[in-house]
VMD Tcl script that builds the backbone (N, CA, C; Angstrom):
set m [mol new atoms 228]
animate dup $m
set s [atomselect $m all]
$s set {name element resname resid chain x y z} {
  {N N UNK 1 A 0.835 -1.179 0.000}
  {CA C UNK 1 A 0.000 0.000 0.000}
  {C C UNK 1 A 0.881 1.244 0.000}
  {N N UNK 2 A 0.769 2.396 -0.740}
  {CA C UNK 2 A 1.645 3.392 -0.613}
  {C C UNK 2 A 0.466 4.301 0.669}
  {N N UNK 3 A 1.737 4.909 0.888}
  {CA C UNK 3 A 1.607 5.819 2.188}
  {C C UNK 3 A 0.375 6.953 1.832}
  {N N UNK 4 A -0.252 7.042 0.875}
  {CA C UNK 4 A -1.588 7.942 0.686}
  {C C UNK 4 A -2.940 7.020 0.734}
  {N N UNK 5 A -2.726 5.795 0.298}
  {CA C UNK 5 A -3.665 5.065 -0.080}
  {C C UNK 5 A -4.025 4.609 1.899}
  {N N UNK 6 A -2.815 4.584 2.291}
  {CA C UNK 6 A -2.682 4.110 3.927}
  {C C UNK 6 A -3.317 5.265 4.840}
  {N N UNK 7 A -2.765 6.477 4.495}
  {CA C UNK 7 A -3.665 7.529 5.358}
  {C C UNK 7 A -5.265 7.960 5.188}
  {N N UNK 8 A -5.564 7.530 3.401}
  {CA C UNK 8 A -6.899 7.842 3.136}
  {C C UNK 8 A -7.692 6.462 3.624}
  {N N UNK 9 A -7.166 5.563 4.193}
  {CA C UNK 9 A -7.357 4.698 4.643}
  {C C UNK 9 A -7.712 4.591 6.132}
  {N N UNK 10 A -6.523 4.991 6.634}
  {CA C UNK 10 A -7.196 5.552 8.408}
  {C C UNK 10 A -8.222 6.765 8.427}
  {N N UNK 11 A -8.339 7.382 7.597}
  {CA C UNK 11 A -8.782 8.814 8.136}
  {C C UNK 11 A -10.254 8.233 7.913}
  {N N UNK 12 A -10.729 7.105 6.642}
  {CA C UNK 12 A -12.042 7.212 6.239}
  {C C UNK 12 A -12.397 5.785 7.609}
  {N N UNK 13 A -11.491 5.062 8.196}
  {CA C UNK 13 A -11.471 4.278 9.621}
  {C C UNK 13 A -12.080 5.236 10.370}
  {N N UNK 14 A -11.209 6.247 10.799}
  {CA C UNK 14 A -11.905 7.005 11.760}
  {C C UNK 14 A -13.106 8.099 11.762}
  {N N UNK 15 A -13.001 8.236 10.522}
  {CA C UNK 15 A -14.676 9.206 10.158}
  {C C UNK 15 A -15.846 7.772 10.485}
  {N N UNK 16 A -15.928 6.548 10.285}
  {CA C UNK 16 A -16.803 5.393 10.652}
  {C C UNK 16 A -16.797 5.287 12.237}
  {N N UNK 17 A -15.922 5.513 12.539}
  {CA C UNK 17 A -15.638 5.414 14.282}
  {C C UNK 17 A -16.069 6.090 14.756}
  {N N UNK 18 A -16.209 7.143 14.144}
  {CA C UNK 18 A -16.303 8.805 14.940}
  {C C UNK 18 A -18.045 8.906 14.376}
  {N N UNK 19 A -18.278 8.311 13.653}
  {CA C UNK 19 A -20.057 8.248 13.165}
  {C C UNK 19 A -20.682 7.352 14.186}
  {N N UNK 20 A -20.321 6.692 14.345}
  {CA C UNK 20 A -20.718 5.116 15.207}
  {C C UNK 20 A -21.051 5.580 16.549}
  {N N UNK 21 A -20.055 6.291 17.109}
  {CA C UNK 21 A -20.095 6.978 18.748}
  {C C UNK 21 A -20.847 7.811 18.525}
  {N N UNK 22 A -20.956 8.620 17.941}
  {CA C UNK 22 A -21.790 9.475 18.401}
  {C C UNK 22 A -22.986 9.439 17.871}
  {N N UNK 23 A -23.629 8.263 16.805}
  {CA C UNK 23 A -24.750 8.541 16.594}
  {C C UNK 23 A -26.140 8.482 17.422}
  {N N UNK 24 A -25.923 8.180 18.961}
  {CA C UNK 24 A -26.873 7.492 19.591}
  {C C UNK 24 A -27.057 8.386 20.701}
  {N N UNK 25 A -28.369 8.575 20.873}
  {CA C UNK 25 A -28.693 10.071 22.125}
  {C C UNK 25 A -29.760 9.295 22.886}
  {N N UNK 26 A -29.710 9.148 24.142}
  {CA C UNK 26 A -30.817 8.949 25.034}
  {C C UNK 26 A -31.419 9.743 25.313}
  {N N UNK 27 A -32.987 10.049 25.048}
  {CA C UNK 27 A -33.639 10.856 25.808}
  {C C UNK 27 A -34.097 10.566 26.370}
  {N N UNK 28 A -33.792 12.053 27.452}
  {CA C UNK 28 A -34.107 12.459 29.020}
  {C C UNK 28 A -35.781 12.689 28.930}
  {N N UNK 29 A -36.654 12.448 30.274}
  {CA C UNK 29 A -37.487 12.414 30.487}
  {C C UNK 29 A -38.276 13.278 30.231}
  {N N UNK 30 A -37.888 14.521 30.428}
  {CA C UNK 30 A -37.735 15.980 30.128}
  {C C UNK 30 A -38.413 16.408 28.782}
  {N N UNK 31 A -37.241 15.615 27.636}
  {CA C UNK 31 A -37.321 16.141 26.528}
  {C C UNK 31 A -38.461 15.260 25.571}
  {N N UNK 32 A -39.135 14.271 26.388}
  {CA C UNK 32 A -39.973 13.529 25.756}
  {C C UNK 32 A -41.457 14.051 25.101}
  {N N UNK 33 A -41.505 15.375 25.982}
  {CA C UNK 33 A -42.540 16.041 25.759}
  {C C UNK 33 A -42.501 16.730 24.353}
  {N N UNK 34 A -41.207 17.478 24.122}
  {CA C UNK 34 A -40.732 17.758 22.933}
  {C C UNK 34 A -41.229 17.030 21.726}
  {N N UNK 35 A -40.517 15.863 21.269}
  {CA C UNK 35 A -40.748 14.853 20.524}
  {C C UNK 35 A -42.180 13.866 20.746}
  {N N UNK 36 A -43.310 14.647 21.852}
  {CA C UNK 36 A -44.537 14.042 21.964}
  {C C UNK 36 A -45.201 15.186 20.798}
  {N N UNK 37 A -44.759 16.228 20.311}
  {CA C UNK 37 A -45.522 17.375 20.102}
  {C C UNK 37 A -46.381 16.912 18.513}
  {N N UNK 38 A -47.179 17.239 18.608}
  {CA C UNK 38 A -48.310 17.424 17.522}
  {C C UNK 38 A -47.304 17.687 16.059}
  {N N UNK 39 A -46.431 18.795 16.196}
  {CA C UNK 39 A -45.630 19.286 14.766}
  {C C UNK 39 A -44.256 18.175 14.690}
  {N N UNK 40 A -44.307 17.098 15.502}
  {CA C UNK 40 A -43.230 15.824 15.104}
  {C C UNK 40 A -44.401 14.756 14.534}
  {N N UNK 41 A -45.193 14.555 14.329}
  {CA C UNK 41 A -46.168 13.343 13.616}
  {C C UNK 41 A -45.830 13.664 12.481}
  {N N UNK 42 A -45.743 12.710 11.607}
  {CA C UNK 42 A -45.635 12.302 10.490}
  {C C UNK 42 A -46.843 12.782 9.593}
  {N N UNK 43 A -47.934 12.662 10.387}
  {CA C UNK 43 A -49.212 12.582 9.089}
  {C C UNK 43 A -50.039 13.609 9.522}
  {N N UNK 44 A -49.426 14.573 9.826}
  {CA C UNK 44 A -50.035 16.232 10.354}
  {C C UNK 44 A -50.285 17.028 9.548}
  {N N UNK 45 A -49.893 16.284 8.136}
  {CA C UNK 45 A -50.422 17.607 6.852}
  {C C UNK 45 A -50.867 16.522 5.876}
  {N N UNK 46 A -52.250 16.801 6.011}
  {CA C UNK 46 A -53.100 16.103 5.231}
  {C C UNK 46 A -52.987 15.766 3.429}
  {N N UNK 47 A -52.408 17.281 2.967}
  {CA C UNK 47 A -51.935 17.419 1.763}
  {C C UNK 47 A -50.884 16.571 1.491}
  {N N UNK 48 A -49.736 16.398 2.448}
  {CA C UNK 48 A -48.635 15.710 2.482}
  {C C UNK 48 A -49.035 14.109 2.443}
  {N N UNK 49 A -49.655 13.740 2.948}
  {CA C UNK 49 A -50.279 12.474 3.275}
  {C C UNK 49 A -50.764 11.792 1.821}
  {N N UNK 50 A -51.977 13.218 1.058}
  {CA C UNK 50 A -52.561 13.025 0.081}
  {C C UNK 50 A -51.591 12.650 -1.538}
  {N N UNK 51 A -50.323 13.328 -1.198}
  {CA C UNK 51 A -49.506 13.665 -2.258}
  {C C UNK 51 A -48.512 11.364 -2.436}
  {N N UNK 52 A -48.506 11.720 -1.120}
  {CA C UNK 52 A -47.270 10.325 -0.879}
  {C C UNK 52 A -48.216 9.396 -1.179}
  {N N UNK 53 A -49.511 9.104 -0.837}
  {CA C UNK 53 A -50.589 7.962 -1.165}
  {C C UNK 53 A -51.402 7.981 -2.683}
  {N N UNK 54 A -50.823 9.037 -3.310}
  {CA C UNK 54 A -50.734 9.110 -4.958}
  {C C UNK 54 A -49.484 8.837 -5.598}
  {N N UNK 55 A -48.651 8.692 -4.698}
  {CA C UNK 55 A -46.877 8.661 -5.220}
  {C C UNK 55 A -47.089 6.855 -5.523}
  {N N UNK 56 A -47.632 6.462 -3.882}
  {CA C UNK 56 A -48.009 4.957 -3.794}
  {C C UNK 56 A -48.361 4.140 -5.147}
  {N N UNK 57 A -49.863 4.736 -5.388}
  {CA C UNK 57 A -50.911 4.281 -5.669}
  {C C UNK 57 A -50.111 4.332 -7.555}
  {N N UNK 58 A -49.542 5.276 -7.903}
  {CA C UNK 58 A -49.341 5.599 -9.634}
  {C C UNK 58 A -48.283 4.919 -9.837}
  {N N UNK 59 A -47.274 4.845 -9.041}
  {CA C UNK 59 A -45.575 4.157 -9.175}
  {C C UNK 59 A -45.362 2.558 -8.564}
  {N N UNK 60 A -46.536 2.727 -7.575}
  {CA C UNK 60 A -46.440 1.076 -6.717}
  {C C UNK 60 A -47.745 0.348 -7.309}
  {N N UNK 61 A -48.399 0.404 -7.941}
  {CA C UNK 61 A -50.100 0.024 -7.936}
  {C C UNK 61 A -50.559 -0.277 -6.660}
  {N N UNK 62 A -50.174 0.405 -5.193}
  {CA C UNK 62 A -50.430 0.000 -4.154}
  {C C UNK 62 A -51.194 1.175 -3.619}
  {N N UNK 63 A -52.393 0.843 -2.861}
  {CA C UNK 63 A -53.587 2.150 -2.160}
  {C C UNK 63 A -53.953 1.330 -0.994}
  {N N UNK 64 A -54.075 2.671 -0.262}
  {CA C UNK 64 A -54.190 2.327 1.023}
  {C C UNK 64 A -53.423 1.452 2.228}
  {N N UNK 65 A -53.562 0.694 3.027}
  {CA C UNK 65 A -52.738 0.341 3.663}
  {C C UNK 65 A -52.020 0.849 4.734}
  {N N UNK 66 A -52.380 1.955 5.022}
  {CA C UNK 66 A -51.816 2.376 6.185}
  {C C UNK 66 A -52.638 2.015 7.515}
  {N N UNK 67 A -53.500 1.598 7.569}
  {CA C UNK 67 A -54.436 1.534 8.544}
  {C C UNK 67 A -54.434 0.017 9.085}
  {N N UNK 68 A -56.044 -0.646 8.988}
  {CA C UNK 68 A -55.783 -2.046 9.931}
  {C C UNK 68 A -56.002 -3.400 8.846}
  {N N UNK 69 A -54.608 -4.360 9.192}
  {CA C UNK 69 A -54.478 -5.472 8.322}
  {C C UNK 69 A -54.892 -5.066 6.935}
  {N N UNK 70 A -54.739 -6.348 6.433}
  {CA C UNK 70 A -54.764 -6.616 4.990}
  {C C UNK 70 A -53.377 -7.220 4.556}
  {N N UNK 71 A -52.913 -7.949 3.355}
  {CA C UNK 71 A -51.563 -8.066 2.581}
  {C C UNK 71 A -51.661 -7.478 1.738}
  {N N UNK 72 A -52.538 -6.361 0.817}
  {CA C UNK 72 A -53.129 -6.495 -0.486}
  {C C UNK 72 A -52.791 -7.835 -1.382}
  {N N UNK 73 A -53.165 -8.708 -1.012}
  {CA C UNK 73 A -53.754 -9.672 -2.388}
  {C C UNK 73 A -55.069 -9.550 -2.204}
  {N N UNK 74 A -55.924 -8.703 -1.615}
  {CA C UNK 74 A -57.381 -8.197 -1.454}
  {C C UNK 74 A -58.602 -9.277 -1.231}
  {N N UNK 75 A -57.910 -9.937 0.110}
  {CA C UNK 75 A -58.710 -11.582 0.904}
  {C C UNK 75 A -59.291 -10.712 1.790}
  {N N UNK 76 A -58.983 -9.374 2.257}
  {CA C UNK 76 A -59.455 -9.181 3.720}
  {C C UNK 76 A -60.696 -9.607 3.763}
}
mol reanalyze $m
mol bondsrecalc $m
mol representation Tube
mol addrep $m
């Protein structure tokens, strides 16, 4: 290995190392309320909702499904 191929070698080691540690945060009891809030849900903009379940439905032939059971092979 020449001596560049060896350092671009440790450095991209330790950018994985240095991703790994720190990717993980416990939250405090505190801050749960935060991340309980109404503007962290996913499906809080109806338009948004409407847009991705047409993205589904035209590119996947797949509708609906977010809700209770089914596989779509359409036995329910």
């Amino acid at each position: 290995m020449t001596p560049k191929t060896s350092k671009l070698t440790t450095l991209a080691l330790l950018a994985v190392v240095a991703g790994l540690l720190t990717g993980c945060e416990t939250v405090k009891p505190w801050q749960r309320k935060t991340l309980a809030d109404y503007t962290m849900r996913g499906d809080r903009d109806p338009m948004g909702d409407a847009i991705i379940e047409h993205v589904f439905f035209s590119r996947e032939m797949a509708s609906g499904g977010k809700g209770v059971g089914g596989g779509g092979c359409g036995c329910n």
